[in-house]
DORO-334295 format. One record per residue: residue number from 1; x, y, z of N, C-alpha, C in turn; residue in one letter. Coordinates in steps of 0.2 Angstrom, whole numbers, padded with zeros to 4 digits. Example, Ala and Ser with C-alpha at 12.3 -4.5 7.8 and 13.67 -1.06 7.14 Angstrom:
(r 1 (0066 -0028 0039) (0062 -0022 0039) (0066 -0016 0039) 'A')
(r 2 (0064 -0011 0035) (0068 -0005 0036) (0064 0000 0039) 'S')
end
This chain:
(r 1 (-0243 0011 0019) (-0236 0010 0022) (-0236 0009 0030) 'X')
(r 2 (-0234 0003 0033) (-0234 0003 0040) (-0227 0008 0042) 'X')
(r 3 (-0229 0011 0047) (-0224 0012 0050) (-0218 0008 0057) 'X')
(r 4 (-0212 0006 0058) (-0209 0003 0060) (-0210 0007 0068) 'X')
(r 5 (-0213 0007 0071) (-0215 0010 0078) (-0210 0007 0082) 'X')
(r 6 (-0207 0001 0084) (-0203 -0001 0088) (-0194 0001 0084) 'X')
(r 7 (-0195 0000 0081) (-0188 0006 0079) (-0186 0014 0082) 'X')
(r 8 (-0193 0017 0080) (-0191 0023 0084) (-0191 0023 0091) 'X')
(r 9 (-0195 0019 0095) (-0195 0017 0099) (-0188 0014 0104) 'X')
(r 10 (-0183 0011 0099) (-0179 0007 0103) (-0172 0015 0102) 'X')
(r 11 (-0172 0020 0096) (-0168 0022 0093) (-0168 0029 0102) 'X')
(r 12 (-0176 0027 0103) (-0174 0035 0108) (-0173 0031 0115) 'X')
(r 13 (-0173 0025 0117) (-0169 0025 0123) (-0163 0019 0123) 'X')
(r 14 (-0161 0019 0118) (-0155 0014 0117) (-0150 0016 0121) 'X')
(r 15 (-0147 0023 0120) (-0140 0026 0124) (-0143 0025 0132) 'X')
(r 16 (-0150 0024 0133) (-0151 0022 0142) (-0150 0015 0144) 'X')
(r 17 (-0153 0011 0138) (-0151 0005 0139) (-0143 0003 0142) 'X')
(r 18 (-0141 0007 0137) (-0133 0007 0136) (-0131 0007 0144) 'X')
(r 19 (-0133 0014 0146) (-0129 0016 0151) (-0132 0012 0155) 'X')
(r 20 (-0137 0011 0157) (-0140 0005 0163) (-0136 -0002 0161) 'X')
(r 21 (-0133 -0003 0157) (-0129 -0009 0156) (-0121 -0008 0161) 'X')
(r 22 (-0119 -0001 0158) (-0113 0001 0162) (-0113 0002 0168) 'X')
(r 23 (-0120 0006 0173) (-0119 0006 0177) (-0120 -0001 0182) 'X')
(r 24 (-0123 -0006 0180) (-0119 -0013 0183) (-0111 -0015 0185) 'X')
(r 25 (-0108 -0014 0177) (-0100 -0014 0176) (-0096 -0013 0172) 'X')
(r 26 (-0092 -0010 0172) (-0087 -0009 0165) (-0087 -0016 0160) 'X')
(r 27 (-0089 -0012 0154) (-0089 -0019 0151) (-0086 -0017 0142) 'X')
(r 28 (-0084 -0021 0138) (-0080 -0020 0134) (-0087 -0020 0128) 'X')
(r 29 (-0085 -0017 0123) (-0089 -0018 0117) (-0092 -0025 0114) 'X')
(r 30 (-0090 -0026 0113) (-0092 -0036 0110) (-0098 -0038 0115) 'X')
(r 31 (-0099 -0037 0123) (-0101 -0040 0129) (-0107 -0035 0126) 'X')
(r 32 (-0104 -0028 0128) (-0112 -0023 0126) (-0116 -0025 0120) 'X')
(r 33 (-0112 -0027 0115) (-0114 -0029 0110) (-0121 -0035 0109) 'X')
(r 34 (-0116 -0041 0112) (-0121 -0046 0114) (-0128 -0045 0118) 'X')
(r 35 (-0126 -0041 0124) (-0133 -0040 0129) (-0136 -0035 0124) 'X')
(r 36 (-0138 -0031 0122) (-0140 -0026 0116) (-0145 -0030 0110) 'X')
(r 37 (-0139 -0035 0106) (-0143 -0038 0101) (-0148 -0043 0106) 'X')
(r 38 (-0146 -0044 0110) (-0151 -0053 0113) (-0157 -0048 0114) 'X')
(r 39 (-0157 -0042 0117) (-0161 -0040 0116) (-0167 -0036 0114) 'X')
(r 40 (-0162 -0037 0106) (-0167 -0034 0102) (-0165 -0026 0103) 'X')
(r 41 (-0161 -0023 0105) (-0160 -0015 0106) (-0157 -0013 0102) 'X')
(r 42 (-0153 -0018 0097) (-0148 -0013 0091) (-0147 -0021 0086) 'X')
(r 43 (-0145 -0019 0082) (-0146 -0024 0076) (-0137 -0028 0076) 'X')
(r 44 (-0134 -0026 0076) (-0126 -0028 0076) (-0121 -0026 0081) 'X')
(r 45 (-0115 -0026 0082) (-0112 -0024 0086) (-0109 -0016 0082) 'X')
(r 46 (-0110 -0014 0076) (-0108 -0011 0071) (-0112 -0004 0075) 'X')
(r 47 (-0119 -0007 0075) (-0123 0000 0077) (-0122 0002 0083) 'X')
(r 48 (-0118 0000 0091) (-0116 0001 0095) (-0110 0008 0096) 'X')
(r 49 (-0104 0008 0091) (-0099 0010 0092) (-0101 0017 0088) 'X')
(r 50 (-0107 0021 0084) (-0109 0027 0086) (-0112 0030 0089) 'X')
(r 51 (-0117 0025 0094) (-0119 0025 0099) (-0114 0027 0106) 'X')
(r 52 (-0110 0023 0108) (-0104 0023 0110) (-0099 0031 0112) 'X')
(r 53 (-0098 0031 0105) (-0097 0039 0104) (-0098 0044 0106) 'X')
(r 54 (-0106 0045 0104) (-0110 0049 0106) (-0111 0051 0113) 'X')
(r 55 (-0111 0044 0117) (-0110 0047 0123) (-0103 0048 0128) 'X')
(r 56 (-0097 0047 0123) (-0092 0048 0126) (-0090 0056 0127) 'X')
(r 57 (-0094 0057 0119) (-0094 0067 0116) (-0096 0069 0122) 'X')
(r 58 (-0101 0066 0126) (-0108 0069 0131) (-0101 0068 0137) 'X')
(r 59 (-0099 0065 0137) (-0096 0063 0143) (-0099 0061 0149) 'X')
(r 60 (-0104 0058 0147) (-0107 0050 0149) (-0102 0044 0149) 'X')
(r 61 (-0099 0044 0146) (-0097 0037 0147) (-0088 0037 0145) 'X')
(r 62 (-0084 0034 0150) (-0076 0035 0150) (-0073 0026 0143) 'X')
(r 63 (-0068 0029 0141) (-0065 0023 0141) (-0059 0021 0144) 'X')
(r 64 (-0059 0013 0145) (-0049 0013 0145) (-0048 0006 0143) 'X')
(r 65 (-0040 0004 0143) (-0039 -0003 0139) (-0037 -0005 0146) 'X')
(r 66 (-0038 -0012 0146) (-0038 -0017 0152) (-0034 -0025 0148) 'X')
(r 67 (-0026 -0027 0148) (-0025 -0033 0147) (-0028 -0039 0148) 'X')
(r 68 (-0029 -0042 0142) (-0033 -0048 0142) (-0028 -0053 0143) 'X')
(r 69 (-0033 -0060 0147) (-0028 -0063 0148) (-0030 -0070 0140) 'X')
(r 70 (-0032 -0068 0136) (-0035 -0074 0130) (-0033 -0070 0123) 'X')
(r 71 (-0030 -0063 0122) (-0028 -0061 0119) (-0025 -0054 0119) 'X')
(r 72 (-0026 -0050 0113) (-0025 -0042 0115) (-0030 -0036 0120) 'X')
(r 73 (-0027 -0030 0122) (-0031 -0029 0127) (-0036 -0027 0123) 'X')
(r 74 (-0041 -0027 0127) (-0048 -0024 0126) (-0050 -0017 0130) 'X')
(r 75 (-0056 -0015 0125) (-0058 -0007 0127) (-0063 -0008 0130) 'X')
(r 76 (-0063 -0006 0136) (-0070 -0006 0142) (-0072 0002 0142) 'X')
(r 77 (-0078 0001 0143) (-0082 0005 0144) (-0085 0005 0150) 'X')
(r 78 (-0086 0013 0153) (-0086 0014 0162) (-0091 0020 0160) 'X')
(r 79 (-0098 0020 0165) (-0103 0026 0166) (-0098 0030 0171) 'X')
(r 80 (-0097 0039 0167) (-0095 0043 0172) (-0100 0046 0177) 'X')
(r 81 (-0098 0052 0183) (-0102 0052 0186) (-0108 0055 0182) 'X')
(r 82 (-0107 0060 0175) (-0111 0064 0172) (-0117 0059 0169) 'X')
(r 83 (-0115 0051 0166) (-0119 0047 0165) (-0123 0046 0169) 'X')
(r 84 (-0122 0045 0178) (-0123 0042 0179) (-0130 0045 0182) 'X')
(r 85 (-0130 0052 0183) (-0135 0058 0184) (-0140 0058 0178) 'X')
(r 86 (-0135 0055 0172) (-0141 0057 0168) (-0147 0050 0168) 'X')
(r 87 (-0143 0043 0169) (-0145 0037 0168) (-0151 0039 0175) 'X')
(r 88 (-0147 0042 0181) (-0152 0044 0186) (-0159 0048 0185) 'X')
(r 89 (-0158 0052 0181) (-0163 0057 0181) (-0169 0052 0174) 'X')
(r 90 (-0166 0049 0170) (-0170 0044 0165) (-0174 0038 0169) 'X')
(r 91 (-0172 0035 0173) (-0175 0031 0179) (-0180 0039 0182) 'X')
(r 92 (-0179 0042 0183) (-0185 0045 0188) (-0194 0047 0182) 'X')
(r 93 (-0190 0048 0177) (-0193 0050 0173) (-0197 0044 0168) 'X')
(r 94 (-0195 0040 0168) (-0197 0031 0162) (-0204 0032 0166) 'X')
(r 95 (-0205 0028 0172) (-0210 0028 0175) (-0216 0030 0174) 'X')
(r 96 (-0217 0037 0176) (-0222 0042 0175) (-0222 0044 0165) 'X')
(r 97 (-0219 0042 0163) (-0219 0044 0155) (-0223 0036 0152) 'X')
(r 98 (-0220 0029 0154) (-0222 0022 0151) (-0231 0025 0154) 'X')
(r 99 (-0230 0026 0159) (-0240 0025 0161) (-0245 0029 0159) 'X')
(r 100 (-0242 0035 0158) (-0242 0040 0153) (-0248 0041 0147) 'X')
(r 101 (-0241 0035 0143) (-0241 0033 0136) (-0246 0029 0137) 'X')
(r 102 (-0247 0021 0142) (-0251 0017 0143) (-0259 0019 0142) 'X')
(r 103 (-0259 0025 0148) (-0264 0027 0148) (-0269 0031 0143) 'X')
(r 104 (-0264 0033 0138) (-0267 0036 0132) (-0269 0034 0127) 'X')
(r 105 (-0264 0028 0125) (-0266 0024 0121) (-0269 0016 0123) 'X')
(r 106 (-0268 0013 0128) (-0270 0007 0130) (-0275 0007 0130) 'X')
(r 107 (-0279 0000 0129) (-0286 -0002 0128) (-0284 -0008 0135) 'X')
(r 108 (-0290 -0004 0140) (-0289 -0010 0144) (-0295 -0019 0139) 'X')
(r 109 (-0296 -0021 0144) (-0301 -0029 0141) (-0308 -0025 0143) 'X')
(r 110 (-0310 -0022 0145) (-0317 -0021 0148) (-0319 -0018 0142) 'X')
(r 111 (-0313 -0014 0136) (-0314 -0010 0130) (-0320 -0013 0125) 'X')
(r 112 (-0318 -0020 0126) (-0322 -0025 0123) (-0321 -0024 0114) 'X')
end
């Protein structure tokens, strides 16, 4: 049995993704949705809005509704400043953790 490595993979820094989408700009669910799936970070717009939650509970992330002018309002989503320390603190740390990993398991060419 293989194991699915880029799932768990995408499951422990999806909510960073997330937030580094926000801290760009307030954006509405549907939009997160698309940037997410084109990337391959979550399978539907479905698997978003418990993600979403999660960091509202955390108080990461604010919402509010904003009138559309193409239909009814829509719910945008805003990084607060606690997202914004933690999206903070996750950039300091990616770095030193990606090379980390590289370095323990990467096979440079010279490996042969």
């Amino acid at each position: 049995m293989t194991v699915d490595v880029s799932a768990q993979l995408r499951k422990g820094v999806v909510e960073y993704c997330l937030l580094g989408l926000l801290d760009r700009e307030p954006m509405y669910g549907w939009l997160l949705s698309e940037q997410l799936v084109s990337h391959g970070m979550i399978a539907s717009i479905g698997t978003l809005y418990p993600v979403l939650s999660r960091l509202r509970s955390r108080g990461l992330v604010s919402s509010y509704d904003e009138v559309s002018a193409t239909g009814p309002a829509r719910k945008y989503h805003r990084l607060t400043e606690a997202g914004n320390d933690q999206l903070g603190s996750f950039r300091r740390q990616w770095g030193s953790f990606t090379s980390t990993v590289q370095e323990l398991v990467g096979k440079d060419d010279s490996d042969g």
